[in-house]
N, C-alpha and C positions, 0 to 999 in steps of 0.2 A: 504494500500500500504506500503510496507513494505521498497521498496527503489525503484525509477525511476532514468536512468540515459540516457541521450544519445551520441550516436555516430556517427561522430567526435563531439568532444566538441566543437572546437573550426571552425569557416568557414570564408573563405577570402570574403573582403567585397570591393568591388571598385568603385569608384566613383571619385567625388571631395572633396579634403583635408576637405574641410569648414563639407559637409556634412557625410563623414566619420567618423570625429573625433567626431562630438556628438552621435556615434553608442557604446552602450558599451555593448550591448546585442539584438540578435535578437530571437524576440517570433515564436515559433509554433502553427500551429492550435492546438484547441484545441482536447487533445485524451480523450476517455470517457472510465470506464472501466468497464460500465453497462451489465450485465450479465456476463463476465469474471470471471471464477473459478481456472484458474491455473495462471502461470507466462506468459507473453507473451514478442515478439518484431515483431512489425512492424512499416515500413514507416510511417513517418508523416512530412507533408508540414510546410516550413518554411514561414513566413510570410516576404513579403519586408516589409525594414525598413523606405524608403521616396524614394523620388522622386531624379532618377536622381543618383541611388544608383541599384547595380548589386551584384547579390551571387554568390557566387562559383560552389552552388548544390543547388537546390531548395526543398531540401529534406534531415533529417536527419534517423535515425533508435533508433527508441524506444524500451529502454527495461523493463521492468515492473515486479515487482519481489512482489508478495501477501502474506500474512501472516494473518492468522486465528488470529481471538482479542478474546482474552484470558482474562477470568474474572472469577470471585465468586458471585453463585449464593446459598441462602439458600431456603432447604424441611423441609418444618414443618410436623408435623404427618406422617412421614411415614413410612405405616405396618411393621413390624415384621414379617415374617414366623417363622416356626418350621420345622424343614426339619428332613426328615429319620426315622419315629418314629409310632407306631401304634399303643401307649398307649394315654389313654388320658395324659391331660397336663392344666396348668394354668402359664402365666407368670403378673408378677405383674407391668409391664410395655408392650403393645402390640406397641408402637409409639419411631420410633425414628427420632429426628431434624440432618438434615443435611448442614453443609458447604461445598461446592463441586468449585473445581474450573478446567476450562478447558476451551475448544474452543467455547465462543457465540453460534456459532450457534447448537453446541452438547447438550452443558446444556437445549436451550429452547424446542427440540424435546426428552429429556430422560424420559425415563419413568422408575420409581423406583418401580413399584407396586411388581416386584417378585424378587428387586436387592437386600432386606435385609432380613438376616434369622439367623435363631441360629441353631447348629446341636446338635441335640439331638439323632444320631447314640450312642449303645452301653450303654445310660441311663439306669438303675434300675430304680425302683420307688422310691423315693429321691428329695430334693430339692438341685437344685446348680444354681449357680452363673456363669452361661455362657456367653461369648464376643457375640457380638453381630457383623454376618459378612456381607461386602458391597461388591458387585457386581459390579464395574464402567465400564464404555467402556473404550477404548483404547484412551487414552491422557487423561481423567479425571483422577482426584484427590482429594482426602479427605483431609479436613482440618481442618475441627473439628466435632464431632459426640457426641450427646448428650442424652441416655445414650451410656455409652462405653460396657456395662455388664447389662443383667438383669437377673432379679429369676426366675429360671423356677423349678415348678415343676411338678413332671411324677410321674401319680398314674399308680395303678396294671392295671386298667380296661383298656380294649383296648377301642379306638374309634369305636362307633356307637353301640356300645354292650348298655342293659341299665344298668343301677345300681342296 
């Protein structure tokens, strides 16, 4: 919950002076926000405060305003592709550790298996020193990536030809 407020704030409270003056707050039922996925407001009952004591409105209006919890979660080992290429290839790192941070409940349904790859479009046969690239969904965020770079190298023979 990201912030609850209600309205009116404040409710006339009448009775007798004695039992009046020890009222410095009156409760509401209680509201639950079990299954609730966006913001909401609706009605919710005011509780009497004693005996002998009267509200104004026996009802305030709830507003309820949610916010996705937002954390860091780390991926160990996770693959490497090779994208764009139809030479063979060896890189001397296949795994890369991830820091990610974004919405709870994003991080524990992502699945990274085809979000890291190196492009190897336009390679010669050659070894180089390519960044290694990440895929995120929408509100995740990288925050640390270990390696940044690995070796790849691209022999003449294409893939599935033999040697």
């Amino acid at each position: 919950i990201a912030s609850a407020e209600v309205a009116p704030v404040t409710i006339a409270v009448r009775g007798g002076s004695r039992e009046v003056a020890r009222i410095d707050q009156v409760e509401t039922e209680p509201l639950s926000v079990a299954g609730i996925t966006g913001d909401f407001s609706r009605g919710i009952d005011l509780m009497a405060p004693g005996r002998g004591v009267r509200l104004e409105s026996d009802e305030v209006t709830a507003k309820v305003v949610l916010a996705q919890v937002v954390t860091h979660k780390e991926f160990h080992d996770v693959p490497i592709g090779v994208r764009d290429t139809d030479l063979k290839f060896r890189m001397d790192t296949r795994h890369v550790n991830l820091d990610l941070s974004g919405p709870l409940l994003t991080l524990e349904k992502i699945d990274l298996k085809t979000a890291v790859s190196v492009e190897a479009a336009g390679l010669a046969p050659g070894t180089y020193s390519v960044p290694v690239q990440i895929n995120l969904p929408e509100g995740v965020a990288l925050v640390r990536q270990a390696p940044e770079k690995v070796k790849l190298r691209v022999y003449r023979e294409k893939q599935g030809n033999p040697d």
